[in-house]
Each structure stands twice: as C-alpha cells, then as structure tokens.
N, C-alpha and C positions, 0 to 999 in steps of 0.2 A: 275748616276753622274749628277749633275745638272750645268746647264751654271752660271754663277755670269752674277747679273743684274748690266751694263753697267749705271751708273746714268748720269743725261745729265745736264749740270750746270745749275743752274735757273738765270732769269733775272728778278725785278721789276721792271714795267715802273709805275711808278706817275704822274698822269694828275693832272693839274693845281687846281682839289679842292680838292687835300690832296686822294684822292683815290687811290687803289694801285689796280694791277694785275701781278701775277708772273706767269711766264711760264716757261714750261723747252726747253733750248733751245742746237739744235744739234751743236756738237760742227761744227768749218767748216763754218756754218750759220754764215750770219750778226745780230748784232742787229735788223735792220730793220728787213729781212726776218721773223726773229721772231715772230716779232711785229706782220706782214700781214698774214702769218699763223697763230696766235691765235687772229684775230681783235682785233687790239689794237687798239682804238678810238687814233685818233690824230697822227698817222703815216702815210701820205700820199702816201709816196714813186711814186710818178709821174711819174720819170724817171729808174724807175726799178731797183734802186740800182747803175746807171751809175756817181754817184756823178756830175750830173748836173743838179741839178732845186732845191736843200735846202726842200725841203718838207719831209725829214725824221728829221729834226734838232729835238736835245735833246739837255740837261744840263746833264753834267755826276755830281753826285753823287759828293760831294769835297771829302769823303773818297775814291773814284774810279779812281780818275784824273790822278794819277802816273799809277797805274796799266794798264789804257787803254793806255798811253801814249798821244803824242801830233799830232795836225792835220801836215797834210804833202800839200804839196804847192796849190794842184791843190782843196781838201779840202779847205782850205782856200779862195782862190778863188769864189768857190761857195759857199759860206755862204758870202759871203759879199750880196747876194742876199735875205737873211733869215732876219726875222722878230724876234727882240730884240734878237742879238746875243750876249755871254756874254763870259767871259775867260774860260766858263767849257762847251763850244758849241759844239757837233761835230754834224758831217751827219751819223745818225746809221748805213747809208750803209757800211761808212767804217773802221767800227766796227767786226773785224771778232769773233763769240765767240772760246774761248779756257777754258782749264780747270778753268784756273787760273782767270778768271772773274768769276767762280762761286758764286752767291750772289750780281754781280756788281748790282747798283740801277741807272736810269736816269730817269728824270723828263721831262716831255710833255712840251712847250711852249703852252702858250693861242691858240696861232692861228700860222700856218703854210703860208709859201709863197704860191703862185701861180702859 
C-alpha cells in the first residue's frame, strides 16, 4: 500500500525585473518564512516575522487580494515604516500559507526598509 503524496501549495514571488521563483510552500508557514527557506532575494525579514521592522513587504497579486484578505491593525502600523506602500501591501510575515493560497503570486518592492 502506498502513502498519497501530500502536495504543498506553491507560492510565486516576483522581483521587481519581471523574474519569478516558485516554491512550495508548508502549509502553517508564512509567506516570509517561505521566502528565507528557499532565498528568495528581496525578503529581508529583520524582525523574524515579529511584524515589526516592514522588511518582508510584498504587493499581493490584484487577482490574490480577496483570497489573502486585509491587513489587521498592528500590520498596518508597521508598514507605514515600508518603502512605497501601495493598497495590495502586506508584511509576508503575516501571511499564513493554507490550501487555499495555492498558486497565490506577490511581487518584491525595489528595495526594502531598514
């Protein structure tokens, strides 16, 4: 008898010259975490996914924006510290993956906060 292989939903990130890299990513996982286990250039994640320093900021995808849903207070906050934040901004960290993102797409900002 053989086990069924478990698939893990995949994420595109898109860095700012049209380049792509998909990974698969566990479910449970952040966006971010994703990101820093497979080096994804342009993910800095400073603060370890504590949603305080903006250094993981994305642009979710316009077809992905419902499905991730919207930032929550403390999110907010800390992007106001991020470098050209825009209405499809989040912080990957707080980004949990689920099934239901599978195929979700976000794009890299030029450059990351500090």
């Amino acid at each position: 008898m053989t086990t069924p292989t478990v698939q893990m939903p995949k994420i595109t990130y898109i860095d700012q010259d049209g380049g792509s890299r998909v990974v698969e990513a566990p479910i449970g996982d952040s966006v971010m975490e994703c990101a820093v286990d497979n080096d994804v250039d342009g993910i800095v994640a400073a603060c370890g996914g504590n949603c305080s320093c903006s250094t993981c900021h994305v642009y979710i995808d316009d077809a992905w924006v419902k499905a991730v849903g919207p930032r929550h207070e403390e999110e907010e906050f800390t992007l106001e510290y991020g470098i050209d934040v825009r209405p499809t901004s989040r912080l990957s960290c707080q980004i949990e993956v689920t099934n239901e993102l599978d195929g979700l797409v976000v794009h890299l900002p030029a450059e990351q906060a500090e």
